[in-house]
N, C-alpha and C positions, 0 to 999 in steps of 0.2 A: 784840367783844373788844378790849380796850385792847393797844394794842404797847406793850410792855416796854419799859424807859430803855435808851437806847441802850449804854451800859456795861454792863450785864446780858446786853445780846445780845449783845459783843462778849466777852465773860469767859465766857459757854457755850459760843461758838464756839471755843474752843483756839487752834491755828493756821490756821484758816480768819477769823479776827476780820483779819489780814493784808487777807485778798480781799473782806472785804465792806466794808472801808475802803476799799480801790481802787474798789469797785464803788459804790458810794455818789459818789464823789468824780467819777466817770467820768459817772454819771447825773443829778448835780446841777448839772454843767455846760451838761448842753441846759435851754433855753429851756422854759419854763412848767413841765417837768418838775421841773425844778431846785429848782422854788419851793415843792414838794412835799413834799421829803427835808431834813432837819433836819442839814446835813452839820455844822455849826459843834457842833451837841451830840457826835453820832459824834467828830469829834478831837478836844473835851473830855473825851470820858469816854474814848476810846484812852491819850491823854496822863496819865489818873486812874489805868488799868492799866497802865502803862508804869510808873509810881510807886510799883505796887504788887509789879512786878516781874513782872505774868502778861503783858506782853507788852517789847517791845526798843523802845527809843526811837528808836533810831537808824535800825532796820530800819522801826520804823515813819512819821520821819521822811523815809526814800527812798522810799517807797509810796506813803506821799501826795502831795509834791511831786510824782515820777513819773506818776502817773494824773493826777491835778489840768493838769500842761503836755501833757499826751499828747493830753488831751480839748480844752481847746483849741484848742492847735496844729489837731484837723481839724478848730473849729467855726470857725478863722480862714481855715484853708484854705477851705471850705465857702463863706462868704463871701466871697473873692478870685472862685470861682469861681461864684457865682450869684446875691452881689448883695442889693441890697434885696430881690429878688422872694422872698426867703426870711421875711422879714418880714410879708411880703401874709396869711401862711399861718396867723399868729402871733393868738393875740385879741385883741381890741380893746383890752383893756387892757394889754397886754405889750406893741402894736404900741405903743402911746400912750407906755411908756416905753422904748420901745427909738428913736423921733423923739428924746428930751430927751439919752438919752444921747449920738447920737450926732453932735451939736451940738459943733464944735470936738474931735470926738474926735481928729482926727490931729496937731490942735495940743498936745494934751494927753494924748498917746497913754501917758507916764510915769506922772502923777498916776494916770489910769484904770485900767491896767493894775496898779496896786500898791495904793496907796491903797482904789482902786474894789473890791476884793477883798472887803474889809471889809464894802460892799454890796448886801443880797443879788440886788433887783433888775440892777445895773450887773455885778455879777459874770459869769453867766450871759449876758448880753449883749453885752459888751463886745469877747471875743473875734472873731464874725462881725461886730458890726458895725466892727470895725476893720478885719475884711478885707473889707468891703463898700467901706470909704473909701480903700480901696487902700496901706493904711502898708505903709512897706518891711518885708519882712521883717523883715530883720536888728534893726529897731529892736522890731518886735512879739515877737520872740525872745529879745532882751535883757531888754527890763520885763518880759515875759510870766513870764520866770526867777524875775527879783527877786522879782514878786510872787508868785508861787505858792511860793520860801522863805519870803518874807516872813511871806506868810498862815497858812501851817502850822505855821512856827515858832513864833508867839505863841499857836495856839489850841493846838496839843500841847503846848507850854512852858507855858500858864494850868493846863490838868488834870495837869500832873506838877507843878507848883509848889500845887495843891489836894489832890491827891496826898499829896504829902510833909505838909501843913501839916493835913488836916481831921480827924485824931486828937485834935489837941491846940485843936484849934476844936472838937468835941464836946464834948472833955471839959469847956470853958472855957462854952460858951453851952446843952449838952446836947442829946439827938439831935432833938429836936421843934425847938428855933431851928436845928440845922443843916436840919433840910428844910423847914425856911419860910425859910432864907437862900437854899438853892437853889431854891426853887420864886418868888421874887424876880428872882432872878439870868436865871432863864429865861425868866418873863414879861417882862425890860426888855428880852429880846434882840429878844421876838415884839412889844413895842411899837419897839421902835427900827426893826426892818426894817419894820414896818405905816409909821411914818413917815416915813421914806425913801422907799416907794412912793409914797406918796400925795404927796410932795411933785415927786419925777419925773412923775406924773399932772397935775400944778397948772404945772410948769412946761412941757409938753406942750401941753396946751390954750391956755397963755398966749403961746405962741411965736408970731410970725407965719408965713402960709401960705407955702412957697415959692413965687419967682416963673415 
């Protein structure tokens, strides 16, 4: 049985759409699991009901942010205290990109932390292995903020700015090009993260051995 578009699950849920955005967001932060759960469609299509006014943008703008640093922060913590041997555990192909990531990550703890958001593989990652590397707090607290507004803001602000706008994109292209625009839109997402992976895989293999 096919699962439902994520805006359908979250517009039958009432007020519980709330909790399964946190929950979602909580469970996409661990490592391999993460890679599982389609979070970026969930806040696009929360962001589409936010617009549509069956859910609060605002309330659901603090939930997400909220779970999103909650769950880091312990997968950072988690890593301060146990290290790459957390990685050991990981498969071979996650270990393979969690090596590329975490290459310069403390030199570059801002860029990763924000930017890397946007990634699906470095997302997930990023946090332990920066407490693997030992970044100060304070500094992984700061970007860990920014990015996790960052990130939310633009996919909840993309589904309430589609939201507002896809009446009048129906009515203009009709309902059959509206869902072959979004059936586009969501295959470039599942080709973009396929290639991001695979090129964290490529830069992995190509890295020299530690000495």
């Amino acid at each position: 049985m096919a699962m439902p578009p994520p805006d359908q699950v979250l517009s039958e849920s009432g007020r519980w759409a709330y909790l399964i955005v946190s929950l979602v967001l909580l469970f996409e932060a661990v490592p391999v699991v993460g890679a599982l759960i389609p979070a970026q469609l969930f806040l696009l299509g929360a962001g589409f009901l936010a617009a549509q006014r069956e859910l609060h943008v605002s309330w659901l703008l603090v939930v997400a942010i909220a779970s999103l640093f909650t769950a880091d922060v312990v997968a950072f913590a988690l890593g301060r205290r146990y290290g790459l041997r957390l990685l050991k555990r990981l498969p071979k192909q996650f270990a393979s990109r969690a090596e590329a990531v975490s290459e310069g990550l403390a030199e570059h703890i801002g860029k990763t932390m924000t930017l890397g958001k946007f990634l699906g593989p470095a997302r997930a990652l990023a946090p332990p292995l920066a407490g693997a590397s030992r970044v100060q707090w304070w500094r992984f607290l700061f970007w860990e903020l920014l990015g996790c507004v960052l990130w939310c803001t633009v996919l909840i602000g993309a589904g309430v700015l589609f939201g507002r706008s896809y009446r009048q994109v129906e009515r203009a292209l009709g309902r059959g090009s509206l869902v072959l625009l979004l059936a586009v839109f969501v295959v470039a997402i599942g080709v973009y993260r396929y290639r991001m992976a695979k090129k964290a895989e490529k830069d992995a293999a190509s890295a020299p051995p530690p000495p």
